[in-house]
C-alpha positions as CSV (number, residue, x, y, z in Angstrom):
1,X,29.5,-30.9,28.2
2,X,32.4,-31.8,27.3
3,X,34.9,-35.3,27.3
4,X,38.2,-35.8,28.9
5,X,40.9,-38.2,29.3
6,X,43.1,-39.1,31.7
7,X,46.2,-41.1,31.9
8,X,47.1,-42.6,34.4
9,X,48.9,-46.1,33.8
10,X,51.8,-47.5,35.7
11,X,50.5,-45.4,38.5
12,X,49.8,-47.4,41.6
13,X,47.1,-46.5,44.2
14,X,46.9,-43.5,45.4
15,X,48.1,-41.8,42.9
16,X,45.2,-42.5,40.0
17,X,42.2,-41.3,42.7
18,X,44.8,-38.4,43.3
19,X,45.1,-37.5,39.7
20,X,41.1,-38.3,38.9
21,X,40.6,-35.4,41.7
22,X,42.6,-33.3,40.1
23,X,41.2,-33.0,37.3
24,X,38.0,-32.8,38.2
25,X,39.0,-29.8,39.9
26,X,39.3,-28.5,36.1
27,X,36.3,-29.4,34.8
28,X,32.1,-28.8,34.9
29,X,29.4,-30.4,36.3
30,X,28.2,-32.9,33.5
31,X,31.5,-33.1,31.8
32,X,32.9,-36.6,31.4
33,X,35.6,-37.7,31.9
34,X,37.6,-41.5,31.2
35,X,40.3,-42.5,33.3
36,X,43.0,-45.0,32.0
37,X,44.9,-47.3,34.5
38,X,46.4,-50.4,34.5
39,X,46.4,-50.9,38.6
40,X,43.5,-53.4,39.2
41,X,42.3,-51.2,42.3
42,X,40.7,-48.4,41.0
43,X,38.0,-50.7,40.0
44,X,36.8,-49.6,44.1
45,X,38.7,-47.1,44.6
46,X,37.7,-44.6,42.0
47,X,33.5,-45.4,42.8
48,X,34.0,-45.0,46.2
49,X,35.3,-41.3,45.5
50,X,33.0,-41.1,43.2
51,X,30.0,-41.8,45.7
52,X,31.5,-39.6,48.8
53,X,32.0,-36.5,46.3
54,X,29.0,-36.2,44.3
55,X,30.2,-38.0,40.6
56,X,28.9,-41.0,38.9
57,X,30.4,-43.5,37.6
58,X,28.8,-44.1,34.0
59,X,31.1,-46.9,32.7
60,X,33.5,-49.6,34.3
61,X,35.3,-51.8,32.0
62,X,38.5,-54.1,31.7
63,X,40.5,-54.7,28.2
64,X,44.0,-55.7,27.4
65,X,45.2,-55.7,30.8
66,X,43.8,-51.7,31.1
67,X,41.0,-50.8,33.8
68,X,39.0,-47.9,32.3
69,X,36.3,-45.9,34.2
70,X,34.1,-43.1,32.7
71,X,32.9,-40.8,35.1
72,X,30.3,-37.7,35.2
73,X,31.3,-34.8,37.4
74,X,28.4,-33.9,39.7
């Protein structure tokens, strides 16, 4: 398994559900990985993707003005 990160501040929805996809796209089942945004809505947006593709979301938390999601690809 292995741990990624992703930034993806001072993006605005859609872009950091577009980027999250993306990347996934590069990694394994059971790899994690921790987005980085500062755009309040990923808070639902990324879960909801999360839930229709397969993933789970292991971690939501907000600090220093920074939303930050850890996910595990399914």
């Amino acid at each position: 398994m292995s741990q990624e990160t992703l930034n993806a501040r001072r993006l605005l929805c859609p872009l950091p559900v577009i980027r999250t996809q993306d990347k996934v796209k590069s990694l394994k089942s059971g790899d994690q990985l921790t987005v980085i945004c500062t755009d309040p809505g990923v808070m639902q947006d990324i879960p909801a993707w999360c839930r229709i593709n397969g993933h789970r979301v292991v971690e939501t938390r907000a600090e220093d003005g920074e939303y930050i999601i850890v996910l595990e690809v399914g």
